[in-house]
Z-matrix of the N, CA and C atoms (Angstrom, degrees):
N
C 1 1.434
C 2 1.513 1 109.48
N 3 1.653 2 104.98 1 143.09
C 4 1.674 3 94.53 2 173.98
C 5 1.566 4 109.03 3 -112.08
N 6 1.233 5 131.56 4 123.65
C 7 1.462 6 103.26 5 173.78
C 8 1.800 7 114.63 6 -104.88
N 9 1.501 8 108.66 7 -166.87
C 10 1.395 9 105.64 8 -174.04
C 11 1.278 10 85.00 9 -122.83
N 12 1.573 11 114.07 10 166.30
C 13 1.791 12 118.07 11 152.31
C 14 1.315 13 98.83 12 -40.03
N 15 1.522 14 148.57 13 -81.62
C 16 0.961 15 141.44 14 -132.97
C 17 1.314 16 105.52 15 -79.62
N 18 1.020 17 119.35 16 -12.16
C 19 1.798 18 108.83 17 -175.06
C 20 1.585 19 91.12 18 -94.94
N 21 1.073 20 146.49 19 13.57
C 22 1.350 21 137.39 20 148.35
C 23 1.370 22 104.06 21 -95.09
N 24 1.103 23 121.12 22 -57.43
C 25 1.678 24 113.12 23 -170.48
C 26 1.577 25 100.37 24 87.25
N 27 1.178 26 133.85 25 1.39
C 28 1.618 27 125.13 26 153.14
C 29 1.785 28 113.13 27 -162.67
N 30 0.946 29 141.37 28 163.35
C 31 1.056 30 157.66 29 103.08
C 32 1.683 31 123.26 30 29.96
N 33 1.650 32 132.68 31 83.56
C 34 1.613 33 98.44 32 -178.42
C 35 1.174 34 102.34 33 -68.95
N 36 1.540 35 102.76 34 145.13
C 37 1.404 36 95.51 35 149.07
C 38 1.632 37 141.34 36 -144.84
N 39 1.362 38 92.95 37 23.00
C 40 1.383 39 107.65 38 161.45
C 41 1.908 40 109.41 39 -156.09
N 42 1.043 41 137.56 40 151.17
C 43 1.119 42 141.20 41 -175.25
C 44 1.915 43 104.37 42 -129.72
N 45 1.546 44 98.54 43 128.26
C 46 1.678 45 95.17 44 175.71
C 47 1.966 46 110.79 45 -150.98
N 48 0.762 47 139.48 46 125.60
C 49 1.293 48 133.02 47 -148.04
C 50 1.408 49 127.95 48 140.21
N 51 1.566 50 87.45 49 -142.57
C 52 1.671 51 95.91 50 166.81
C 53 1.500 52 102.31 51 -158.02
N 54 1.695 53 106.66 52 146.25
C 55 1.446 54 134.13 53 -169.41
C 56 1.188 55 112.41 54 -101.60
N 57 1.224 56 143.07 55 86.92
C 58 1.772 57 121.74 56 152.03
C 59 2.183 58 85.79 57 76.34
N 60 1.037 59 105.45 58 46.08
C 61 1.703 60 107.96 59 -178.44
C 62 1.869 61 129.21 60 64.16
N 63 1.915 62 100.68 61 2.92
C 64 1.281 63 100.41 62 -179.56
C 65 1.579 64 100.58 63 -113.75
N 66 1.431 65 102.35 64 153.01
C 67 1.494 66 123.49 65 -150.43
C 68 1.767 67 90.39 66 -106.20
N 69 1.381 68 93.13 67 117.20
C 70 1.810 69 112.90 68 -168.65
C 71 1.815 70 105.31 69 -117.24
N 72 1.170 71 113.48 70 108.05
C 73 1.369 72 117.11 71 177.79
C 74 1.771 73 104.61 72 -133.97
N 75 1.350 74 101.25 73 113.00
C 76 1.533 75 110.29 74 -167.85
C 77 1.384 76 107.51 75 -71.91
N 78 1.512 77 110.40 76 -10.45
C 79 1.894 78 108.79 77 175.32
C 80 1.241 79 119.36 78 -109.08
N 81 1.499 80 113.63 79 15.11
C 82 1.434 81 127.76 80 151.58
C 83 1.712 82 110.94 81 -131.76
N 84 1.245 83 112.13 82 82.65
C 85 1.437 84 120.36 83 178.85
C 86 1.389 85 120.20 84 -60.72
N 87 1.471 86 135.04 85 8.95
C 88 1.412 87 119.41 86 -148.13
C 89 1.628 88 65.25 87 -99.00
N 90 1.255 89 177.12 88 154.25
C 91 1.207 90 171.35 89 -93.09
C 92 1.704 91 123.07 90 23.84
N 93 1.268 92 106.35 91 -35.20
C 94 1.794 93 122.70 92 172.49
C 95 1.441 94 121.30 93 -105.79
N 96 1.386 95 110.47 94 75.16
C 97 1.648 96 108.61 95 169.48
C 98 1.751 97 124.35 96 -73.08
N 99 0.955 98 113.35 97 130.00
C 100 1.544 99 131.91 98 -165.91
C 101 1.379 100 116.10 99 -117.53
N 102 1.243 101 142.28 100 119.97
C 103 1.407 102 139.38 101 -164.67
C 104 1.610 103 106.52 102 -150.56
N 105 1.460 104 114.37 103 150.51
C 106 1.502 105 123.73 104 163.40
C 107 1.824 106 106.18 105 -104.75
N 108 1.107 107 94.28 106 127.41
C 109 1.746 108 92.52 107 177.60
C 110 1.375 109 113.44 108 -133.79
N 111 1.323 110 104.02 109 161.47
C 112 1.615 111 121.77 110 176.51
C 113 1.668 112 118.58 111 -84.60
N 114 0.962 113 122.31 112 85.88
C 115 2.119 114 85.08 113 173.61
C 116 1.529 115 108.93 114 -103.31
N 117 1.148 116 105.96 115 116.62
C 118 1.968 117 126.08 116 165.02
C 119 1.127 118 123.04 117 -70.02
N 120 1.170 119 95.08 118 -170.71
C 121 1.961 120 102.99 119 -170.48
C 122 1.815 121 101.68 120 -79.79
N 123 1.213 122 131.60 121 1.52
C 124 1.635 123 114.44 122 163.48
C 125 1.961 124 90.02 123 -136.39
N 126 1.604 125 85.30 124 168.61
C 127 1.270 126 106.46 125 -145.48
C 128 1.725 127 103.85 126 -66.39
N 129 1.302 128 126.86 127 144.77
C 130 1.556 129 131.48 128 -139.25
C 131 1.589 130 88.21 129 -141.95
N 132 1.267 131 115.86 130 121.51
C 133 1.317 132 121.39 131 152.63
C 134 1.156 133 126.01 132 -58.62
N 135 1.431 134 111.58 133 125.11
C 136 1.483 135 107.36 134 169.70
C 137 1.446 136 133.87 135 -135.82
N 138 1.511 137 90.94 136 15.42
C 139 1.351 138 112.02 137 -179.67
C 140 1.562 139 106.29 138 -150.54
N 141 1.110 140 155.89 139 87.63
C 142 1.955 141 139.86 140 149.82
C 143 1.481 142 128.36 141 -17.61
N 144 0.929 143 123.70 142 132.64
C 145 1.453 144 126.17 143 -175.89
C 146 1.438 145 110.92 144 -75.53
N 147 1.130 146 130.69 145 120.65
C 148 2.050 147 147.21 146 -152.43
C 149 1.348 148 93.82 147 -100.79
N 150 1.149 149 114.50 148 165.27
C 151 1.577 150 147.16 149 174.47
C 152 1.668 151 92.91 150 -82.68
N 153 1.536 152 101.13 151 -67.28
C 154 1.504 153 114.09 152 -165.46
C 155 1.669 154 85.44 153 -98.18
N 156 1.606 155 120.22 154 163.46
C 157 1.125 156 148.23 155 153.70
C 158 1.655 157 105.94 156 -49.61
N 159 1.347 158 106.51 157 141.78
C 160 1.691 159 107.44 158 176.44
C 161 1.900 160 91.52 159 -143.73
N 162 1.458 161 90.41 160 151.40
C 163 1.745 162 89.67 161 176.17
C 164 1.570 163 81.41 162 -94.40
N 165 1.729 164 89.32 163 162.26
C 166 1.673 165 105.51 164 179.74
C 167 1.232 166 102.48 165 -135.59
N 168 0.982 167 151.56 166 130.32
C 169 1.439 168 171.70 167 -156.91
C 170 2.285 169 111.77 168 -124.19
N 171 0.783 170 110.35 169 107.97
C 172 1.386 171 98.20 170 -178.05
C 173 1.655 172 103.11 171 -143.48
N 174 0.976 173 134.18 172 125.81
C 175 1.376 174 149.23 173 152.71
C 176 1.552 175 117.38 174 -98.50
N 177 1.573 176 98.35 175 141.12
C 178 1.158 177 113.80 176 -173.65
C 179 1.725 178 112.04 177 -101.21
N 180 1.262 179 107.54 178 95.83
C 181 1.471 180 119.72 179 -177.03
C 182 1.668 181 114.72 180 -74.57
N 183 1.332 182 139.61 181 -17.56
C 184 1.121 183 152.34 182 -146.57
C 185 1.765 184 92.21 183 -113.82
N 186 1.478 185 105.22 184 167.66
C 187 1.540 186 133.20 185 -176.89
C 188 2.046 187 99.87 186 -81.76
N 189 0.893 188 106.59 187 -31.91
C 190 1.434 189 104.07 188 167.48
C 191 1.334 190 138.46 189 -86.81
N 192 1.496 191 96.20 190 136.63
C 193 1.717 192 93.29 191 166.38
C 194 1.896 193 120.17 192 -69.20
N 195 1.596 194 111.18 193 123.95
C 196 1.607 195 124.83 194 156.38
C 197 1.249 196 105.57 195 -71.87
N 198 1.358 197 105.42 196 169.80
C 199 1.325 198 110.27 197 -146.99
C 200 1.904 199 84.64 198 -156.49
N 201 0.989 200 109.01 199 91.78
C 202 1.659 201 115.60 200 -168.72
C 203 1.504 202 96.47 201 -77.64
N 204 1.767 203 119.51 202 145.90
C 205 1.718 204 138.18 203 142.79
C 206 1.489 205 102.73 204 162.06
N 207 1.202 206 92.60 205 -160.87
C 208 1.880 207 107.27 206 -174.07
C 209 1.234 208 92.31 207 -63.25
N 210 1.322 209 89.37 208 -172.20
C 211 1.694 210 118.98 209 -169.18
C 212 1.345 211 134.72 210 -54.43
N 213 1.524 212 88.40 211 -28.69
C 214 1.727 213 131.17 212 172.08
C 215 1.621 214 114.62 213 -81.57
N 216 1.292 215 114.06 214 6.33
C 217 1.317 216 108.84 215 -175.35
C 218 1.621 217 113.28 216 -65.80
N 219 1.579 218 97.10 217 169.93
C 220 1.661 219 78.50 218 -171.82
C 221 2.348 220 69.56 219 -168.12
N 222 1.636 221 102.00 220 155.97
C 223 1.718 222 99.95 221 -175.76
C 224 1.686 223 108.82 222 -66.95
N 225 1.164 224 118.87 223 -8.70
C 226 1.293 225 144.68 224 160.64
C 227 1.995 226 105.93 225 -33.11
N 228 1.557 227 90.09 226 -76.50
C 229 1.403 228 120.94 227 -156.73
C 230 1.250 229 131.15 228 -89.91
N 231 1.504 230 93.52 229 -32.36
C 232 1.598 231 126.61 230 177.17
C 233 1.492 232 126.20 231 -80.83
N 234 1.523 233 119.55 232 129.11
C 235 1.554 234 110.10 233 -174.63
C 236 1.897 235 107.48 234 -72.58
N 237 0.663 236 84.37 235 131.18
C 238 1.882 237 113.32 236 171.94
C 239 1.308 238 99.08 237 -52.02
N 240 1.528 239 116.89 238 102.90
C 241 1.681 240 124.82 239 136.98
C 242 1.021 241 128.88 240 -90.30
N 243 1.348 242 121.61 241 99.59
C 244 2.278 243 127.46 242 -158.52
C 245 1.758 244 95.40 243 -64.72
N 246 0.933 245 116.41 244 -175.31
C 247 1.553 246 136.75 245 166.56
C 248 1.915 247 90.68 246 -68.17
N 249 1.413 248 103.19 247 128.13
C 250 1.330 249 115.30 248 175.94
C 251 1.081 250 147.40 249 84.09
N 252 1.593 251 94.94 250 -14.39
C 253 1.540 252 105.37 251 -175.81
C 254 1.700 253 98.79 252 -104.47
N 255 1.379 254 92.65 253 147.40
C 256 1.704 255 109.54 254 159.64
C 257 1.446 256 119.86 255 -75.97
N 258 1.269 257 109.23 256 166.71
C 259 1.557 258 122.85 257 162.59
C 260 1.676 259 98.62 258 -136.33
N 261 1.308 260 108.41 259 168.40
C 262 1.474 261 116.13 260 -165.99
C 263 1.394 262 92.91 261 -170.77
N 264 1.652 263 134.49 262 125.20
C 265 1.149 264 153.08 263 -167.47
C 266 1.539 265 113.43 264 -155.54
N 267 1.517 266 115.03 265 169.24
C 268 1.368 267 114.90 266 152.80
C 269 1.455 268 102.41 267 -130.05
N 270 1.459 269 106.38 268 121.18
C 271 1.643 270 126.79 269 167.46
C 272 1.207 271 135.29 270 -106.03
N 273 1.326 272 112.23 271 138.81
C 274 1.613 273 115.41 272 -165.43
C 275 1.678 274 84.73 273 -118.60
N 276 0.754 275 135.86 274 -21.06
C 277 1.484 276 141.67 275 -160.49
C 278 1.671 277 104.63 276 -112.82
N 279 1.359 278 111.03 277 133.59
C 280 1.836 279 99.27 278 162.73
C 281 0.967 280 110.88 279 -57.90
N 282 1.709 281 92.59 280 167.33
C 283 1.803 282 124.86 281 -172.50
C 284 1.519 283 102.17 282 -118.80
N 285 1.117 284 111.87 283 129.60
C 286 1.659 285 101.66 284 165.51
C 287 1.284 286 100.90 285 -125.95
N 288 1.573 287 124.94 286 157.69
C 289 1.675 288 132.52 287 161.45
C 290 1.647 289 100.42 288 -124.28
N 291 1.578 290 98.85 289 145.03
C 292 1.281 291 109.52 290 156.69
C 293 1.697 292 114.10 291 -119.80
N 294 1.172 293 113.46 292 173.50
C 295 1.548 294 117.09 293 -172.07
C 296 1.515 295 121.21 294 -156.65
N 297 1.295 296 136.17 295 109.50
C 298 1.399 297 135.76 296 174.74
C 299 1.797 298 108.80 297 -20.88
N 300 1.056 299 112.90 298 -34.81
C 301 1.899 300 119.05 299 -177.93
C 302 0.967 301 112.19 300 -138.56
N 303 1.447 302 144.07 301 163.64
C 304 1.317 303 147.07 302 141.61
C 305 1.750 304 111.30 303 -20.22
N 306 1.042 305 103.10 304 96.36
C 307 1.622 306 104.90 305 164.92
C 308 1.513 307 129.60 306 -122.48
N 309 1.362 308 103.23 307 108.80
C 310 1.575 309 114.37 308 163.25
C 311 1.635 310 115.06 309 -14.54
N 312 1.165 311 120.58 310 127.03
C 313 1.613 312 121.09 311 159.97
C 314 1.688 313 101.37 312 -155.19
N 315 1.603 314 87.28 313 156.81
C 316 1.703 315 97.96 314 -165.99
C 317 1.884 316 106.51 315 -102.55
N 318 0.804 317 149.26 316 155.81
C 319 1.697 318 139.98 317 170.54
C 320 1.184 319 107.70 318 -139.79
N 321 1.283 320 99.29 319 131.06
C 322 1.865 321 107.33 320 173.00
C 323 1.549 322 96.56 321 -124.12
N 324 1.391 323 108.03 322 135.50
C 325 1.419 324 98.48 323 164.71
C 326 1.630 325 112.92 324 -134.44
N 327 1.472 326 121.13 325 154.63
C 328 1.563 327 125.11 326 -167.38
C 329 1.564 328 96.43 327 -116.41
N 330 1.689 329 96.20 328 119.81
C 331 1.415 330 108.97 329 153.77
C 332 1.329 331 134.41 330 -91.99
N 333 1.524 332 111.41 331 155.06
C 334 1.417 333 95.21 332 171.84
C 335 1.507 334 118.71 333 -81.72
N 336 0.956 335 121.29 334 152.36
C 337 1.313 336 106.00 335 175.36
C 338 1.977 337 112.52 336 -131.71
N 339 1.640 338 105.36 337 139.09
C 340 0.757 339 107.97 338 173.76
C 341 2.000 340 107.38 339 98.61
């Protein structure tokens, strides 16, 4: 899924529960990985390929469009993340982005735990 600011209508800003069946407790993080990343002009990991499925959460904080797929991605091939919008998935497989410039992106990812 991709969303926009506006198709949320706010800000998350805390997560506690459960996701798509994974167990999210923001006061035990070893379950909530959080990262600031770069994606450049060749293709940038931004996710590792899991044993188990993990949701991945990534927003595009930067003036450029990402360009989401495997390793091989290319703006060709790759689904389009605009300036602002999220994507939100569950991946068993890596993620790579590429980008016309250095562009800012944020990653959250949900483990299962236990």
């Amino acid at each position: 899924m991709i969303f926009t600011p506006a198709d949320a209508g706010a800000k998350l800003i805390s997560i506690a529960g459960y996701v798509d069946g994974l167990e999210v407790n923001t006061a035990s993080p070893d379950n909530l990985g959080t990262v600031a990343l770069t994606v450049g002009v060749g293709a940038t990991l931004l996710s590792a390929s899991s044993v188990y499925p993990v949701r991945v959460i990534l927003t595009n904080v930067g003036g450029a469009t990402i360009y989401l797929g495997d390793s091989g991605v290319t703006s060709a091939t790759g689904i389009p993340l605009e300036p602002g919008q999220t994507f939100s998935e569950m991946c068993s497989t890596s993620l790579h982005g590429i980008a016309s410039a250095n562009t800012p992106v944020r990653r959250m990812q949900l483990y299962k735990v236990g």
